[in-house]
C-alpha positions in Angstrom: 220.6 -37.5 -149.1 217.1 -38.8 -149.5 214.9 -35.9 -150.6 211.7 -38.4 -150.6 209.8 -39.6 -153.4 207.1 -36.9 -153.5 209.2 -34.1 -153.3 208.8 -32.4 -157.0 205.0 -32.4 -156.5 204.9 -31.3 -153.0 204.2 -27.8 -153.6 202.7 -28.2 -157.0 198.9 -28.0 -158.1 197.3 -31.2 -159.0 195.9 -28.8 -162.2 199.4 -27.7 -163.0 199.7 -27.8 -167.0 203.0 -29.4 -166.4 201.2 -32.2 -164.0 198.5 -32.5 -166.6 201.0 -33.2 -169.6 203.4 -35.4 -167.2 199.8 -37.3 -166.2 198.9 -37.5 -170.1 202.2 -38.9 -170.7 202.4 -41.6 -168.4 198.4 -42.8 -169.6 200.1 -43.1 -172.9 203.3 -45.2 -171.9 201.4 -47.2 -170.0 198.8 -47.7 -173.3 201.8 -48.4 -175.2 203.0 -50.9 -172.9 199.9 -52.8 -172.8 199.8 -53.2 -176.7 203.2 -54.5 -176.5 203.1 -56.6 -173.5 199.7 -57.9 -175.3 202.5 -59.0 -178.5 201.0 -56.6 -181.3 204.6 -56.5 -183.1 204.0 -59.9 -183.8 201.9 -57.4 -186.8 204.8 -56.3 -188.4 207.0 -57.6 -190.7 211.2 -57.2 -190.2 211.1 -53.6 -191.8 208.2 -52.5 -189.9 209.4 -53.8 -186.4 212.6 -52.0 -187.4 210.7 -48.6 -188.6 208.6 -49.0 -184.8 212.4 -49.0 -183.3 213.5 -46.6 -184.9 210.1 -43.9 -184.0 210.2 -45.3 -180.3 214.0 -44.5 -180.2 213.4 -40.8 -181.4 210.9 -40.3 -179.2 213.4 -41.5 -176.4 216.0 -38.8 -177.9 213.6 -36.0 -177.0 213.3 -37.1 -173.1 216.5 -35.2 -172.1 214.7 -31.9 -173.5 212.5 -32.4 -170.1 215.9 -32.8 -168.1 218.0 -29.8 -169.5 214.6 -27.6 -169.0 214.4 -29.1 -165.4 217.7 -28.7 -164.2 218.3 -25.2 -165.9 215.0 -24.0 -163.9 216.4 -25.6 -160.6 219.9 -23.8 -161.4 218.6 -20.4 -161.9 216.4 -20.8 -158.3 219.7 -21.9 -156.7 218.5 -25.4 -155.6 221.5 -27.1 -154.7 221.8 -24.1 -152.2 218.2 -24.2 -150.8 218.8 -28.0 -150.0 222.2 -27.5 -148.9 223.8 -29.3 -151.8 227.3 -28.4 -153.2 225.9 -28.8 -156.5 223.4 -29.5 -158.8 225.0 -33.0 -159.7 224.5 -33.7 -155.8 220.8 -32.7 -156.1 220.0 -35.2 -159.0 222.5 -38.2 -156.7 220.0 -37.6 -154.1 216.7 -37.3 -155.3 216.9 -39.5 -158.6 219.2 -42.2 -157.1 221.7 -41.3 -159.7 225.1 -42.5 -159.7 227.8 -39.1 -159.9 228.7 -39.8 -163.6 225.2 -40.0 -164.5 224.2 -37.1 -163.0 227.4 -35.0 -163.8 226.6 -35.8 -167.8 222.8 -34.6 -167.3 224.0 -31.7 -166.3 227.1 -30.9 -168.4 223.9 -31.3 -171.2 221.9 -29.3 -169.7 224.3 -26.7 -170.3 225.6 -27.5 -173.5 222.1 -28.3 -175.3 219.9 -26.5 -173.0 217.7 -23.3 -173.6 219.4 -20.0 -171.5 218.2 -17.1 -170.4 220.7 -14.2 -170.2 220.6 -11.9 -166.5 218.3 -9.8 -168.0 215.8 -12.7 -168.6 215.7 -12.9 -171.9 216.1 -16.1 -173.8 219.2 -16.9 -175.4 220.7 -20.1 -178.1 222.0 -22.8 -176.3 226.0 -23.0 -176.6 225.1 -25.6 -178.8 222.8 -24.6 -180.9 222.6 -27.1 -183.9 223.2 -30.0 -181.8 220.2 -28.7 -179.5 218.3 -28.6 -182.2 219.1 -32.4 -183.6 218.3 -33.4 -180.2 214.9 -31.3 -180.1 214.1 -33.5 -183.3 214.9 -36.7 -182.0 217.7 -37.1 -184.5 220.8 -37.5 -181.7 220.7 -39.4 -178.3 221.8 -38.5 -175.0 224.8 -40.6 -175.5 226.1 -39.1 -179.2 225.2 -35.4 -177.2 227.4 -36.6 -174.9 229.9 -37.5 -176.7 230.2 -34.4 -179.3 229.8 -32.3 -176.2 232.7 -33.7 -174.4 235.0 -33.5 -177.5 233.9 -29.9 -178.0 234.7 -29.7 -174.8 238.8 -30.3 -175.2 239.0 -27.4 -177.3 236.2 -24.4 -176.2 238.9 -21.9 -174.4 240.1 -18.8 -175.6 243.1 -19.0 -178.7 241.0 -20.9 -181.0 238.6 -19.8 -183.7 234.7 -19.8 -183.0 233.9 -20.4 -186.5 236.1 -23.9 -187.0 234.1 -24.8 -183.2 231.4 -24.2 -185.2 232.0 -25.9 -188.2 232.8 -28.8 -186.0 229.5 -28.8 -184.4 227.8 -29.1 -187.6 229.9 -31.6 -189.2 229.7 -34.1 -186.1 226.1 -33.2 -185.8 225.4 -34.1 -189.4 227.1 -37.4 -189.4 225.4 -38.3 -186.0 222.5 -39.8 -188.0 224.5 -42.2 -190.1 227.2 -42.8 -187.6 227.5 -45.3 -184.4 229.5 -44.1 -181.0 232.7 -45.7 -181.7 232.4 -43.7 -185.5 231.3 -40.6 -184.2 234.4 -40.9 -181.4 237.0 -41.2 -184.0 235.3 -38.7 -185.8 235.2 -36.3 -183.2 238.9 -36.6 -182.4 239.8 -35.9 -185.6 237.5 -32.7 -185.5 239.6 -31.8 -182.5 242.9 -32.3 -184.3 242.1 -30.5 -186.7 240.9 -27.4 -184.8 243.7 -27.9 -182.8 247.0 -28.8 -185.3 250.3 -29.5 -183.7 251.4 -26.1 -182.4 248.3 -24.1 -182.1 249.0 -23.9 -178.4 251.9 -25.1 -176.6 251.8 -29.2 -175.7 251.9 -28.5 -172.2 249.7 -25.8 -172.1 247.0 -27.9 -173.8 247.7 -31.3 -171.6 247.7 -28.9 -168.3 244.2 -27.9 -168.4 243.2 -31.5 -169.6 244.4 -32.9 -166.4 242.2 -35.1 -164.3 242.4 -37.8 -161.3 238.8 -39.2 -160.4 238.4 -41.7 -157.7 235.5 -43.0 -156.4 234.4 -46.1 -154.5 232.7 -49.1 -156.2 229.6 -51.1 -154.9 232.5 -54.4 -153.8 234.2 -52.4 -151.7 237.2 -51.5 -154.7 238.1 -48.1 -155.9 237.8 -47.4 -159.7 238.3 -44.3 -161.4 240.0 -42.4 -164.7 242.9 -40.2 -165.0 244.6 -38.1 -167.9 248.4 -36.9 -166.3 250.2 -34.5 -167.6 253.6 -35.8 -169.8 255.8 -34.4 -166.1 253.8 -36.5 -164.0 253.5 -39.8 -166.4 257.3 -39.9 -166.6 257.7 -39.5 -163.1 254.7 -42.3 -161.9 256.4 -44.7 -165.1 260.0 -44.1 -163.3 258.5 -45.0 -159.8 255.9 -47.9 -160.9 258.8 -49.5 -163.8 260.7 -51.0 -161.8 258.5 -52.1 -158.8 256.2 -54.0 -161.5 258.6 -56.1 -163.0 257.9 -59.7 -162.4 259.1 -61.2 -159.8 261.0 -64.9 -159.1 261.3 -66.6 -156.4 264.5 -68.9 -156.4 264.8 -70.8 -153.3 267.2 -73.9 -153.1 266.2 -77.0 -152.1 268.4 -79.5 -149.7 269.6 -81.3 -152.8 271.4 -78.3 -154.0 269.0 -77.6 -156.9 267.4 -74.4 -157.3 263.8 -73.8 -157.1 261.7 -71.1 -159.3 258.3 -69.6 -158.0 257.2 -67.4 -161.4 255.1 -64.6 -160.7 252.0 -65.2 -161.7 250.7 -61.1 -161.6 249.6 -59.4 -165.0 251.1 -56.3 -165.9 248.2 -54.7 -164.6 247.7 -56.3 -161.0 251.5 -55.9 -160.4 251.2 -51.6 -161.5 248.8 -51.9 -159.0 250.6 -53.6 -156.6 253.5 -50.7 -157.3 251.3 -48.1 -156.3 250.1 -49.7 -153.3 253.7 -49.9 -152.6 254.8 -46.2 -153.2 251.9 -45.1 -151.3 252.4 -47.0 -148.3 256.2 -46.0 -148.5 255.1 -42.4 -149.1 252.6 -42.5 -146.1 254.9 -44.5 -143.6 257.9 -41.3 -144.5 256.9 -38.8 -141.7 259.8 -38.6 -139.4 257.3 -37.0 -136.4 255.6 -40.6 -135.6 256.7 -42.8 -133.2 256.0 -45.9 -135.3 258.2 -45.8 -137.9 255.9 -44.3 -140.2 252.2 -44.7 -139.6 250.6 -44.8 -143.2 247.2 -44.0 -142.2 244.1 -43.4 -139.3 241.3 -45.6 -140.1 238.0 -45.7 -138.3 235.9 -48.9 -139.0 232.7 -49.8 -137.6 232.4 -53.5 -137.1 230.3 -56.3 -135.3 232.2 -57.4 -132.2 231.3 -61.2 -133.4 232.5 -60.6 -136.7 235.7 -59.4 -136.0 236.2 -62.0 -133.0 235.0 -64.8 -136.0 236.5 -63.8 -138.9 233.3 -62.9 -140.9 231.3 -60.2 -142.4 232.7 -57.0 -143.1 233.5 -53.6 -141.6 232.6 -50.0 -142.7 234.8 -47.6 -143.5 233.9 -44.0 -142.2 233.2 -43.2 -146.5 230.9 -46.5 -146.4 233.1 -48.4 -148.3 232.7 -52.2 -147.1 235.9 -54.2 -146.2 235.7 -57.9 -145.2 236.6 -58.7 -141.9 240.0 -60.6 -142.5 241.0 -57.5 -145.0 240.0 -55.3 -141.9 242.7 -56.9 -140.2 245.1 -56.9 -142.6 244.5 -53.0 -142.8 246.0 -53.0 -139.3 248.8 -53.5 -140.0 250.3 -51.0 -141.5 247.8 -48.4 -140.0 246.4 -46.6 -136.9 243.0 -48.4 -136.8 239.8 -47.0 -134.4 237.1 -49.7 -133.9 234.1 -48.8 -133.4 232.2 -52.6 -132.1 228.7 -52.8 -132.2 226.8 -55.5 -130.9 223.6 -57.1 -133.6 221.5 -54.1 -133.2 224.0 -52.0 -134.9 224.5 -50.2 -131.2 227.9 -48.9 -130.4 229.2 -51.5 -127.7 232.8 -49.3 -127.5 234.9 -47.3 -129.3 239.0 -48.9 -129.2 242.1 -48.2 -130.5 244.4 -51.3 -131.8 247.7 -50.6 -132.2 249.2 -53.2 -134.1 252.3 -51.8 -136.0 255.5 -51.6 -134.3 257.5 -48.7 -132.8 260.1 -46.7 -134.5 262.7 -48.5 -132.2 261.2 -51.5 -133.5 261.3 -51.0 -136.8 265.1 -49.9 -137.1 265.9 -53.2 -134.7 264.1 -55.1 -137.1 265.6 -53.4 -140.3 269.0 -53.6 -138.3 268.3 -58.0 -137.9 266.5 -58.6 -141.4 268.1 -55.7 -143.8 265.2 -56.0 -145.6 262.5 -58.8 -146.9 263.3 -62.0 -145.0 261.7 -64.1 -147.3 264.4 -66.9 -148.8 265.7 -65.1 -152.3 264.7 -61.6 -151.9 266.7 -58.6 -152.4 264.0 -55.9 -151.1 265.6 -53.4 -149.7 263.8 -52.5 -146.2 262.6 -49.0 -147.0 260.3 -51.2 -148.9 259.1 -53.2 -146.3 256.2 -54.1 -144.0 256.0 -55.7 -140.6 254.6 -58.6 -140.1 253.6 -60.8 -137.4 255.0 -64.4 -137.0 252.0 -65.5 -134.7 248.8 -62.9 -136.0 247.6 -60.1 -134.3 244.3 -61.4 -134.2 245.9 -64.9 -132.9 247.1 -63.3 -129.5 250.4 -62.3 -131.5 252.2 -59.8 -129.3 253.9 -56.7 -131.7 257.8 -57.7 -129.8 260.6 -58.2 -131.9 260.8 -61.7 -131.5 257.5 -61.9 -133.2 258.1 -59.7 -136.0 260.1 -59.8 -139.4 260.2 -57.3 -142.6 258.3 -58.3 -145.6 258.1 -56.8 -149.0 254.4 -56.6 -150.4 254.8 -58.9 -152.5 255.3 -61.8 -150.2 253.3 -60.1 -147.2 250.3 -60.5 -149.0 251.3 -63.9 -151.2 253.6 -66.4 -149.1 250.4 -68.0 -147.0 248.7 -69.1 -150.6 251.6 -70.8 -151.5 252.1 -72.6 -148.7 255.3 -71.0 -146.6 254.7 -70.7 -143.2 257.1 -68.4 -141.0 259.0 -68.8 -137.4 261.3 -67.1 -135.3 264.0 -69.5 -134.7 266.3 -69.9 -130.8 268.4 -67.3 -132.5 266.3 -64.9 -132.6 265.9 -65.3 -136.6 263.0 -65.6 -138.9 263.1 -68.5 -140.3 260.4 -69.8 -143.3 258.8 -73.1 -143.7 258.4 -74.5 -147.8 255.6 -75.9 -148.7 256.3 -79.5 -149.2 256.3 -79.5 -153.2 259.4 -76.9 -152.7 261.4 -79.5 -149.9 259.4 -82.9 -149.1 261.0 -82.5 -145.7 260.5 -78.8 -145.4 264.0 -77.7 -144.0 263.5 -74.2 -142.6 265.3 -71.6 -144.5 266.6 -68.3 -143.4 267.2 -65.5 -146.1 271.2 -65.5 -147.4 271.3 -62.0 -146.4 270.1 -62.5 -142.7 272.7 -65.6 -142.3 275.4 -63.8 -144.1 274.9 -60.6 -141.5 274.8 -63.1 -138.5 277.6 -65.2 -139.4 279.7 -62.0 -139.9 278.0 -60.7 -136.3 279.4 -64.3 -134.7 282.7 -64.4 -136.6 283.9 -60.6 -134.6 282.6 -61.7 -131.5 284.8 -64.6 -131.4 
């Protein structure tokens, strides 16, 4: 929300002390900006340019003492709730342009560091009171508050002793001077271990109420995040992801006989990735109630009409996130995708439905023909699956069965970079194309598993 530029002074006197001192501040900064700009630390010598860093630096450490002061004041009034915020960290997104972590640190400082005032109005120590007081000398920065905060943080609950929290404040405090952030980090976890020893408090107790799962989009259109799981949940996301990460090998065999190795050229990361994708599309597609077979998800995407119809741009997704055009798409699928096309002036033109994925009849005709990925060598079982078009959807590809197959992620989403093209063949077979560095001739080859199955089909019949 855009709360304008002017809002903080809208209401307040031009001869406001605080205005006055803000005013006096900014003459200053700009005075000192001048001198620089105009190369007066030319004038000093190594130790004095360092000594000028050093004084400028302090002076930045006290800035946050304006912030905690601000955003305790706009707390007590109940800001967030006058401009209909959920919070104060959505007050500071809004009108400072901050991004959520940003904001959500100011504030966790804020109330760490910050001055309080108890119901009564009287003024109380911050929670933190000697590292409030570093930071009211200039001695710590935002980031080492935040740091020693956060760590504090891991063990301030009930069933440890307020003295060794204390002690621990002091002691990280202290060494914040002489320290750097990765120092003070292994530092402060050993200040944590130690007020917490092995067996203070149960394992699982202690891991339970340091469990978090943040998401949150990214400027490219990606999602990016942090998690800490508890040791339940690890083993059972390391029992699902395990084996669905392993690298995988294509071996196809070419007309002469010999065999032919694809290596998967994945990290360990991208293919952890590509497990989860895979669990959650399986987990999404598993509701009995649908007609399709499992529809993993409804999406609603706003898109130019000449984009989609060229293959450019992007779409929006109803959270803002951008997806390109051929990723859009892709997206349907596997999902339940609402267009809503809008000509150059951003005006809605219509609002359609595209149903892309097959029926549930479709889907257990194809798993009944395929048994699973039809791609020549693999063993993917078809509960792991995704439909694919022969001829795209976007191509005038109809969603029938003689223009669909089953395809594991994997080779959904890699076979057209390598080269393999795909066909249903006059028996009603999917069939795949090499590329020519695989079979000069490029012999269509049908999956072992589909052959085997329609061999054994032909062999009763007869």
């Amino acid at each position: 929300m855009d709360f304008g530029p002017d809002t903080a002074g809208a209401t307040a006197s031009d001869t406001s002390p605080v205005l006055v001192a803000l005013d006096r501040f900014r003459v200053g900064l700009d005075d000192l900006v001048k001198i620089v700009d105009d190369g007066w630390l030319g004038s000093f010598d190594d130790a004095g340019l360092v000594g000028f860093l050093q004084s400028f630096e302090q002076v930045r450490n006290r800035l946050p003492l304006v912030d905690h002061r601000a955003i305790t004041e706009a707390t007590a009034r109940d800001l967030p709730g006058s401009l209909t915020q959920s919070s104060m960290n959505q007050v500071l997104v809004g009108a400072l342009r901050l991004s959520p972590g940003e904001a959500a640190r100011r504030v966790r400082a804020a109330a760490a560091v910050g001055d309080r005032v108890s119901m009564l109005g009287e003024p109380l120590l911050p929670r933190r009171p000697v590292l409030a007081a570093a930071q009211r000398g200039g001695a710590v920065s935002a980031e080492q508050v935040h740091l020693i905060e956060r760590a504090l943080a891991r063990v301030d609950f009930r069933g440890f002793d307020p003295a060794d929290l204390d002690a621990g404040e002091r002691l990280l405090t202290e060494h914040a001077h002489s320290f750097g952030p990765k120092q003070l980090a292994l530092l402060a976890d050993r200040v944590v271990d130690g007020i917490d020893p092995d067996g203070s408090r149960p394992a699982d107790e202690v891991n339970a109420e340091r469990r978090h799962f943040h998401l949150r989009p990214a400027r490219d259109g990606s999602y990016t995040g942090e998690f800490r799981l508890t040791g339940g949940l690890g083993v059972e996301l390391q029992a699902l992801l395990g084996p669905l990460a392993k690298p995988r090998v294509n071996t196809t065999r070419a007309p002469d006989g010999g065999l032919v190795e694809q290596a998967d050229q994945r990290h360990h990361g991208q293919r952890m990735h590509d497990g989860l994708e895979e669990v959650c599309d399986r987990l999404l597609g598993a509701d009995p109630a649908t007609d399709s077979g499992g529809t993993p998800a409804t999406v609603i995407i706003s898109i130019d009409l000449a984009d989609l119809l060229n293959g450019t741009g992007y779409g929006i997704s109803s959270d803002g996130t951008l997806i390109r055009t051929e990723q859009v798409v892709k997206l349907s699928d596997q999902a339940e995708v609402y267009y809503a096309f809008l000509d150059r002036h951003g005006r809605v033109l219509n609002l359609g439905r595209t149903r892309r994925i097959a029926s549930r009849h479709q889907s257990l005709a194809l798993t009944a023909r395929d048994h699973g990925c039809s791609f020549p060598g693999c063993e993917r079982s078809p509960e792991w699956c995704e439909r694919h078009h022969v001829v795209a959807w976007i191509d005038g590809g109809p969603t029938d069965l003689h223009n669909l197959t089953l395809l594991c992620r994997y080779h959904h989403h890699n076979f057209a970079s390598r080269g393999w093209t795909c066909r249903v063949n006059d028996h009603g077979l999917p069939e795949w194309i090499p590329p020519r560095w695989v079979d000069p001739e490029q012999t269509p080859m049908i999956n072992h598993r589909i052959t085997a199955t329609h061999a054994a089909r032909k062999h009763r019949r007869q």
